[in-house]
C-alpha positions in Angstrom: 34.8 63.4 58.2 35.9 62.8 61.8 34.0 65.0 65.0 37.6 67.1 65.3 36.8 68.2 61.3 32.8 68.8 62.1 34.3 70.7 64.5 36.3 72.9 63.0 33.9 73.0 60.0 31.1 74.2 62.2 33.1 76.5 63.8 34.8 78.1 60.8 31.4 78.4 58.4 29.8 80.3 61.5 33.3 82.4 61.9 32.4 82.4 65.7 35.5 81.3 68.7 32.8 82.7 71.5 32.7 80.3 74.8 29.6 79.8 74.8 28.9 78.5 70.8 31.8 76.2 71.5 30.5 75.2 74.0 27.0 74.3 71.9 28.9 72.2 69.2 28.1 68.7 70.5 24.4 69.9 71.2 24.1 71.0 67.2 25.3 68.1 66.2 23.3 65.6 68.7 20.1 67.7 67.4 21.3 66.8 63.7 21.9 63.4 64.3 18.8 63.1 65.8 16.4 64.6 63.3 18.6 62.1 60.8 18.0 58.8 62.0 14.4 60.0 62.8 13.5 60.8 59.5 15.6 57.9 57.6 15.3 54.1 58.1 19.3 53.4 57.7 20.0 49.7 57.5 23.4 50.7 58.8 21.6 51.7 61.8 20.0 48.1 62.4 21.2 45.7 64.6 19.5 42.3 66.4 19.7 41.1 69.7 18.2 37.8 71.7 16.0 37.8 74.9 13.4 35.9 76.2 9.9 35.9 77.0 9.1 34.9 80.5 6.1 32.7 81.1 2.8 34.5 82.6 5.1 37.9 81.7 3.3 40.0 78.9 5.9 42.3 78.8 9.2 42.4 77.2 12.1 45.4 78.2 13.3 46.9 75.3 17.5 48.0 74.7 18.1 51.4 75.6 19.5 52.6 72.3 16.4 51.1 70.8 15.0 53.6 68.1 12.5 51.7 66.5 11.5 47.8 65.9 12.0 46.4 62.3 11.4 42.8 63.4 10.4 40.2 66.4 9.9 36.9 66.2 9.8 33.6 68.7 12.6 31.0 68.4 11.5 27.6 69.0 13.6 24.7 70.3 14.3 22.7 66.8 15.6 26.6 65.7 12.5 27.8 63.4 11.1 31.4 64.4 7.7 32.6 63.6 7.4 36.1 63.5 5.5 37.9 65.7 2.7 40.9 64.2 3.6 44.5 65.2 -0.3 45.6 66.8 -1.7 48.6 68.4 -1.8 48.0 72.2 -5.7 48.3 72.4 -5.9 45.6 69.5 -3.8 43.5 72.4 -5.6 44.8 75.1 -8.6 44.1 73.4 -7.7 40.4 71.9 -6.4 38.8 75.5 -8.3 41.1 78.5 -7.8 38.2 80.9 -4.2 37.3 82.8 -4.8 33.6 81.8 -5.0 34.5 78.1 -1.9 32.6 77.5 -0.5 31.0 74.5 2.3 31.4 71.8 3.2 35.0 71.7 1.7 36.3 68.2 1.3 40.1 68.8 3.4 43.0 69.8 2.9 46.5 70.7 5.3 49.3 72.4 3.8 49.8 75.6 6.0 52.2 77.0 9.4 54.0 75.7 11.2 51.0 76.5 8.5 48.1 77.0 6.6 46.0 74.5 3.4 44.3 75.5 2.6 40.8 74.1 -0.2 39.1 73.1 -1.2 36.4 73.9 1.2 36.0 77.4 3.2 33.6 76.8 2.6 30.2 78.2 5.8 28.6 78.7 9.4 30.4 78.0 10.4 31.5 74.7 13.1 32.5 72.8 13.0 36.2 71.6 14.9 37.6 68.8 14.5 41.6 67.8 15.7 43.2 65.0 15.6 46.9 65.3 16.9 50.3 64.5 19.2 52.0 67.2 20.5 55.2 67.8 24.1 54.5 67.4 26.7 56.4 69.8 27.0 60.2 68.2 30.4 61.1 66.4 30.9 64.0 69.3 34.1 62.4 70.3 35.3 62.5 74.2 32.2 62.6 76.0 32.6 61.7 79.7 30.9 59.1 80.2 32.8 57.2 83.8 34.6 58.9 86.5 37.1 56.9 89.0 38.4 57.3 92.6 37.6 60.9 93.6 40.8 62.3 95.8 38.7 64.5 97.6 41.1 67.4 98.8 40.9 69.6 102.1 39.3 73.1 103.3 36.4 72.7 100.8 32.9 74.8 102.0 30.5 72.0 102.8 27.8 71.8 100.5 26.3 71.1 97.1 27.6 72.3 93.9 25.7 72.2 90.8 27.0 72.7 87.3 31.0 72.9 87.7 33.0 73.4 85.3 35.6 70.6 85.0 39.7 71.7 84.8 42.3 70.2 83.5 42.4 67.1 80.8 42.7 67.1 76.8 38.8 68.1 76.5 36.9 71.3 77.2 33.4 72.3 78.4 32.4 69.3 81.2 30.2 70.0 83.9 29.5 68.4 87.1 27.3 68.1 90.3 29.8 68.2 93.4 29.5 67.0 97.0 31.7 68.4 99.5 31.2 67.0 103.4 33.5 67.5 105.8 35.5 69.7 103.9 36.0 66.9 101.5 34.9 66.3 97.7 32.7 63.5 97.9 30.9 62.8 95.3 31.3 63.9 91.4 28.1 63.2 89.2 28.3 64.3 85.2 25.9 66.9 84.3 27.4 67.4 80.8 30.1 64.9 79.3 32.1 67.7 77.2 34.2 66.4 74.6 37.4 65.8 73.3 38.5 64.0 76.7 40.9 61.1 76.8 41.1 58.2 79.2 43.6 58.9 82.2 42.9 62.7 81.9 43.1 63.9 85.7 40.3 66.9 86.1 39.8 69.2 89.2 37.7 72.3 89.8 38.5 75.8 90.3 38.3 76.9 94.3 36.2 79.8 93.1 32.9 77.3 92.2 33.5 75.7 95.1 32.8 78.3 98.0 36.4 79.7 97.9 38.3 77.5 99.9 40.2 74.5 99.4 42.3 72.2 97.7 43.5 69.2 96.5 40.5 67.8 94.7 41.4 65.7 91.3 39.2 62.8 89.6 40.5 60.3 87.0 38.6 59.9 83.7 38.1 56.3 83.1 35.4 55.8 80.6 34.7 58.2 77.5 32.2 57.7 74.2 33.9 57.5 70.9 37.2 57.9 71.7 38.0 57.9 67.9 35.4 60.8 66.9 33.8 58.4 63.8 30.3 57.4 62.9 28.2 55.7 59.9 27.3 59.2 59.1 30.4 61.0 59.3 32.5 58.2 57.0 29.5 57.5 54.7 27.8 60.8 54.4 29.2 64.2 55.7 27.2 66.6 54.3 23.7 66.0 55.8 25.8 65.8 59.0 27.6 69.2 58.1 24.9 71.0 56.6 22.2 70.2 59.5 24.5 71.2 62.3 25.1 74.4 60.2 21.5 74.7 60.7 21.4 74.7 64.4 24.0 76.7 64.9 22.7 79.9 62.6 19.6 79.3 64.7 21.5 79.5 67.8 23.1 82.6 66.5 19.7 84.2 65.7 20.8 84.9 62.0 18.9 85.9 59.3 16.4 83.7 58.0 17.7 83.4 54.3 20.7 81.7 56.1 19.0 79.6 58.3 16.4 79.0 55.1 19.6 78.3 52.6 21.4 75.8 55.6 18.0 73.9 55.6 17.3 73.6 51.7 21.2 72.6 51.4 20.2 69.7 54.6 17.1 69.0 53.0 19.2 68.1 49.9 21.8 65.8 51.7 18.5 64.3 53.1 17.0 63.5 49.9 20.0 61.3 48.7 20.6 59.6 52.1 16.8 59.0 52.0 17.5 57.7 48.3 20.1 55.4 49.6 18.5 54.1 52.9 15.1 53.7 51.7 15.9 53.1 48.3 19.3 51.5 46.9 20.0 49.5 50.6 16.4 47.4 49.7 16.8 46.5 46.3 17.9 43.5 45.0 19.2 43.2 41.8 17.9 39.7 41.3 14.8 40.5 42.4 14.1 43.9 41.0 16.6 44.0 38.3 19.1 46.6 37.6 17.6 50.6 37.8 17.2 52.2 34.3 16.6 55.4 33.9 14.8 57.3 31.1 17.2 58.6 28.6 16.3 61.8 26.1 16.5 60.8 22.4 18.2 62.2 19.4 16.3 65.3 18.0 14.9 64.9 14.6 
């Protein structure tokens, strides 16, 4: 299932064309996508990349898709790694109180949303490798996501602009914060990417959001998310993706609770078997553990 058949899924179980629900699509399914890869360790979702730790630096910057860590460990010059020990920061705080408390890096501990403290501080530089779980881009296809040279127009009403709708293009439903000075557009900043844009799409405004006067103003889309509306979720398992942004949107639509309660039970059900798979099938082994056998009922006698 691609975003243009979530879509039109989403849209057609709720029997609802009104602006404004359209409009809500990507948020359902963000919200969805969220509560998934919050509430299942995927190792689809897992990827690794290589830093370093900086001597006398006892913190380390995390990615920004970064959802959760799975591994660290220290890579040493000859190309052996010794993993490092996920910690509580007071344990670190605790362990190596003193600036000078330096050595080979042994602990970790998120810090902040984005930085890990390390204990001891390192004492030299080091090679970093993380393994961790990511939020991968979501399957709402078209987002804006980079804007080119603004042609700013004429006759605008000086002034600042805040939530305009975006004309023109393949998608629907962008907003964005707009500078006029001098009578001219001057700066365009995304409040809401939209969806189902295209690089090259050429947007404008209507004259009537910006103070009634004016022309000329266009901006060039040059940077979009997922321009082919796919995801791990929506090739490998549609229905928790389906059934949960069903879910949000009954809520949105206030409807009556048995809905909203059948929606959940049927995401709750996806859940389970992606939970199965994920935490279950993805970390066996079969020459480890050996095949899975299940109990089988006998013959009556």
């Amino acid at each position: 299932m691609n975003y243009e058949q979530l879509y039109a899924a989403i849209q057609n179980y709720a029997e609802s064309d009104e602006q404004s629900f359209l409009q809500s699509i990507p948020t359902f399914v963000y919200n969805c996508e969220e509560r998934i890869y919050n509430a299942v360790q995927i190792p689809a979702i897992r990827k690794n990349v290589t830093g370093n730790f900086t001597q006398g630096d006892k913190y380390l910057a995390l990615p920004p898709d970064y959802l959760a860590s799975f591994s660290m460990a220290v890579i040493f010059p000859d190309g052996s790694q010794e993993f490092l020990i996920d910690k509580d920061v007071n344990f670190i705080r605790q362990a190596y109180p003193s600036p000078t408390d330096e050595g080979t890096p042994r602990y970790y501990a998120q810090f902040q949303p984005y930085t890990y403290i390390i204990g001891p501080t390192p004492d030299e530089n080091y090679d970093v490798e993380l393994h961790y779980y990511y939020y991968p881009v979501s399957i709402v296809q078209g987002v804006l996501s980079g804007l080119g040279t603004i042609s700013g127009g004429s006759g605008y009403v000086n002034g600042t602009y805040q939530k305009v709708p975006l004309t023109g293009g393949s998608g629907s439903f962008a907003l964005a914060d707009i500078v006029v000075s001098g009578g001219v557009v001057s700066s365009v900043s995304i409040r809401d990417g939209g969806s189902f844009y295209i690089v090259g799409d050429v947007l404008s405004a209507s004259t009537a959001n910006l103070g009634n006067a004016g022309s000329g103003f266009s901006v060039p889309v040059t940077n979009i998310n997922n321009p082919t509306g796919t995801s791990w979720l929506g090739t490998n398992f549609e229905s928790v993706l389906l059934y949960g942004s069903l879910r949000e949107a009954v809520v949105y639509q206030k409807g009556e609770q048995d809905i909203v309660n059948y929606y959940e039970q049927k995401y709750q059900e996806s859940l389970a078997l992606l939970r199965e798979l994920g935490d279950g099938k993805d970390r066996r082994s079969a020459y480890r553990d050996g095949q899975l056998k299940l109990p089988i009922q006998g013959p009556v006698r």
